[in-house]
PyMOL commands that place a pseudoatom at each C-alpha (Angstrom):
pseudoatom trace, name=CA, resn=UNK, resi=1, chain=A, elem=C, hetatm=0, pos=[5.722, -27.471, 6.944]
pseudoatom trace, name=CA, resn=UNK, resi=2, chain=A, elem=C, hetatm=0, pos=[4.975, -29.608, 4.001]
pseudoatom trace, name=CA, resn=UNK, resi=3, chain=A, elem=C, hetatm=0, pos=[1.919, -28.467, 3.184]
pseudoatom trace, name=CA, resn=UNK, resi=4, chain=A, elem=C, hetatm=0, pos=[2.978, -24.864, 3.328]
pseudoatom trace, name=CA, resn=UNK, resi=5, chain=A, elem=C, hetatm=0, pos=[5.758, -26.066, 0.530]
pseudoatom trace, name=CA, resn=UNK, resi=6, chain=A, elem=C, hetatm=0, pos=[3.208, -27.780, -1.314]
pseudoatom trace, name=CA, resn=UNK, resi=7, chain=A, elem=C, hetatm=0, pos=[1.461, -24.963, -1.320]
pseudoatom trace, name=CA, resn=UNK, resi=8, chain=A, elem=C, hetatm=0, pos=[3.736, -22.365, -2.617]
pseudoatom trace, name=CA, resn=UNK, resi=9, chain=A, elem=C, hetatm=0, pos=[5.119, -25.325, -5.352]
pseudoatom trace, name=CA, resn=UNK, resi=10, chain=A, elem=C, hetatm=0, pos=[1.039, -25.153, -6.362]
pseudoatom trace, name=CA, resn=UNK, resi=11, chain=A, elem=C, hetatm=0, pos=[0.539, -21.749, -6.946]
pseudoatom trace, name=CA, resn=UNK, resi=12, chain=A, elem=C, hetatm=0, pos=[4.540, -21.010, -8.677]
pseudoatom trace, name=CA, resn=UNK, resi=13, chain=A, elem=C, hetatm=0, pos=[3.091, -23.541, -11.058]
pseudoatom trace, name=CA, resn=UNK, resi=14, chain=A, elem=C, hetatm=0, pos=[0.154, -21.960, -12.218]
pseudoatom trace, name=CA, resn=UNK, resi=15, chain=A, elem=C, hetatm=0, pos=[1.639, -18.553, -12.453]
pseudoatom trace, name=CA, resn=UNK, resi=16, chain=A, elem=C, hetatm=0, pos=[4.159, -20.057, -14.454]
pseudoatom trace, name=CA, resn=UNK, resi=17, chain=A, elem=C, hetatm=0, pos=[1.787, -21.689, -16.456]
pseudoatom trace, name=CA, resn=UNK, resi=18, chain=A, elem=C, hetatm=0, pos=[-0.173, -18.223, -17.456]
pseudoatom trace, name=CA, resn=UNK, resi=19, chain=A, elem=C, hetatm=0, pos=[0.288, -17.295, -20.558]
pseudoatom trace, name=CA, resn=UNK, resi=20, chain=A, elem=C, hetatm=0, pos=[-2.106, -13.604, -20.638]
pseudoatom trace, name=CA, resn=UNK, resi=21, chain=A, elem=C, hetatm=0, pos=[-2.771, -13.795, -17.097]
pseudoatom trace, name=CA, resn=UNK, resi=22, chain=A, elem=C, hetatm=0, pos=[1.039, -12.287, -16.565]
pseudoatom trace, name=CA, resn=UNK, resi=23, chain=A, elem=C, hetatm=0, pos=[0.054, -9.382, -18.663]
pseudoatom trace, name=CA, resn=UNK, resi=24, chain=A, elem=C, hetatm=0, pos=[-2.999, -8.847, -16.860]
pseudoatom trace, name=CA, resn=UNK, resi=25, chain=A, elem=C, hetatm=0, pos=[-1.531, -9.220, -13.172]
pseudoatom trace, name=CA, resn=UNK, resi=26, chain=A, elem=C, hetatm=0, pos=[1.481, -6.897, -14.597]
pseudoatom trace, name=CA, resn=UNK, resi=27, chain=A, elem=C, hetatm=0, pos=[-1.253, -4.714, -15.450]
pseudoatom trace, name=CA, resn=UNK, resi=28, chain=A, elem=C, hetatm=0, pos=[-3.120, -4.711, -12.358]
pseudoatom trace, name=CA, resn=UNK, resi=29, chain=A, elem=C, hetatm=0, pos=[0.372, -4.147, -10.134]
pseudoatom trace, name=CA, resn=UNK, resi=30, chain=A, elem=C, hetatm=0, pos=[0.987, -1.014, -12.146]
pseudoatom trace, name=CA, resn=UNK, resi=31, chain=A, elem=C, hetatm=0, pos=[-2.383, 0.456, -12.045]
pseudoatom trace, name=CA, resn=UNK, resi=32, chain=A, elem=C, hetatm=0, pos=[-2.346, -0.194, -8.086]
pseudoatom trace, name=CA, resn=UNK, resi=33, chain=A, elem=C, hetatm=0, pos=[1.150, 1.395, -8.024]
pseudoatom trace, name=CA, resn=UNK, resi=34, chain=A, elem=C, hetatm=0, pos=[-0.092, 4.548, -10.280]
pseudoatom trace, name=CA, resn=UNK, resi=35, chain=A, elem=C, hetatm=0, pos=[-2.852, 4.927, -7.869]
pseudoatom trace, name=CA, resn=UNK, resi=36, chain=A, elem=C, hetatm=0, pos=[-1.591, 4.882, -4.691]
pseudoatom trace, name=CA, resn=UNK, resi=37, chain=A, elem=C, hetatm=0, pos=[0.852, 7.464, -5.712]
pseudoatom trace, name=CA, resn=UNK, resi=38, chain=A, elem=C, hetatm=0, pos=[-1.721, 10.126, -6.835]
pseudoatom trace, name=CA, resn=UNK, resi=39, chain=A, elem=C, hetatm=0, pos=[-3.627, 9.106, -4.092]
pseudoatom trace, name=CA, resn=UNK, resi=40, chain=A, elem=C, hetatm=0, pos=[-0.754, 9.677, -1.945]
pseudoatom trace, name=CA, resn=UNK, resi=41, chain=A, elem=C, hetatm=0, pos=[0.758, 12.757, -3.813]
pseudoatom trace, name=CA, resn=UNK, resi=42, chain=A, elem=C, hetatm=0, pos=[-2.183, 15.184, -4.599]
pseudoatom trace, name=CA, resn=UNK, resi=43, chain=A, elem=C, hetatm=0, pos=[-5.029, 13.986, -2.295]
pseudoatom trace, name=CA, resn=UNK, resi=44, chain=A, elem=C, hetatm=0, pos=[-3.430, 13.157, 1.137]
pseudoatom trace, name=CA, resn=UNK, resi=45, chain=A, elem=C, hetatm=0, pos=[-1.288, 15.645, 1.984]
pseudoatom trace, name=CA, resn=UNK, resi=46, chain=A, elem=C, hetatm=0, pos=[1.478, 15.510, 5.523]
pseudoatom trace, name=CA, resn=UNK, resi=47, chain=A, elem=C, hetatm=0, pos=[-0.595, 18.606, 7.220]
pseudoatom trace, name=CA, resn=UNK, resi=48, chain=A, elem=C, hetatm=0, pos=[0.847, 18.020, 10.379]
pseudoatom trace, name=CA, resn=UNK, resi=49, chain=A, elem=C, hetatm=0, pos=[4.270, 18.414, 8.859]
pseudoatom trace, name=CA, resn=UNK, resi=50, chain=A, elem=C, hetatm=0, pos=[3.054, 21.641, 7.236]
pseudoatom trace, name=CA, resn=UNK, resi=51, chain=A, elem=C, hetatm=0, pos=[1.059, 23.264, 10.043]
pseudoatom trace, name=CA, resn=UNK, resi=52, chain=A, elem=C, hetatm=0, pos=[3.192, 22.088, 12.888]
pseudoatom trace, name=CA, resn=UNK, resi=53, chain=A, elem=C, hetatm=0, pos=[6.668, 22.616, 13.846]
pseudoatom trace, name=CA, resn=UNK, resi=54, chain=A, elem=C, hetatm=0, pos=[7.561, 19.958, 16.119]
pseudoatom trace, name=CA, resn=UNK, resi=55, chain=A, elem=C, hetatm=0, pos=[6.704, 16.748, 17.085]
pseudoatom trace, name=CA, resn=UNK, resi=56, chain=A, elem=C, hetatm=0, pos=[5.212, 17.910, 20.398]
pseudoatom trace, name=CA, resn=UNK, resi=57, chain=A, elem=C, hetatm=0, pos=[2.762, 20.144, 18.531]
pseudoatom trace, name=CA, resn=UNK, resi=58, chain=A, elem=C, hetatm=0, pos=[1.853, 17.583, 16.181]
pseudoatom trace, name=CA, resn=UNK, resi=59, chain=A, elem=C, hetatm=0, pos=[0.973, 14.974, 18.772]
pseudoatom trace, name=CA, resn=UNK, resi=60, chain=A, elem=C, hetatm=0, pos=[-0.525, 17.992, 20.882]
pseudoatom trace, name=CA, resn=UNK, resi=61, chain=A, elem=C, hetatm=0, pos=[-2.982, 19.293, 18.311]
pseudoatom trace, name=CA, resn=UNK, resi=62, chain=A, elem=C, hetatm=0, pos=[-4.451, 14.931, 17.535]
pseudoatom trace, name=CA, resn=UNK, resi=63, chain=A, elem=C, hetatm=0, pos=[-4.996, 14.449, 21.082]
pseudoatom trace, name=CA, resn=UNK, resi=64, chain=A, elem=C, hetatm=0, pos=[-7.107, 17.465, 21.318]
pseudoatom trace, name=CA, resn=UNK, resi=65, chain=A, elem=C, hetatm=0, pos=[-9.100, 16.357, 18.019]
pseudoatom trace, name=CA, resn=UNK, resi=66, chain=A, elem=C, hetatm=0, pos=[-9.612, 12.653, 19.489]
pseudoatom trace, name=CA, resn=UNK, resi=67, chain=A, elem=C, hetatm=0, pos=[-10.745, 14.514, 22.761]
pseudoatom trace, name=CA, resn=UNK, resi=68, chain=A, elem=C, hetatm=0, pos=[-13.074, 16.515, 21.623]
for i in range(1, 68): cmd.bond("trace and resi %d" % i, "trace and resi %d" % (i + 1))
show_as sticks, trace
zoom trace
């Protein structure tokens, strides 16, 4: 368990130490944020949820893809 805290105690003190890497990681969290949610928003789509009423259906319709 030690080394685990030794560890964490090694890596809080370089982050804390950063002077522009804090801008950069901030800058890399929020790009990776922005991403995901176009990604998410405009390219991948529920289409079950639109196509499909009910649960049944949904889970009907994948099995017969897989099986195919």
């Amino acid at each position: 368990m030690q080394v685990f805290k030794n560890i964490f105690q090694f890596y809080m003190q370089g982050f804390k130490s950063m002077t522009v890497g804090k801008r950069l990681w901030a800058i890399i969290i929020i790009k990776l944020i922005i991403l995901f949610l176009v990604l998410k928003l405009f390219f991948f789509p529920d289409l079950l949820k639109t196509n499909f009423k009910t649960d049944e259906e949904r889970s009907n319709h994948v099995i017969e893809q897989l099986t195919k």
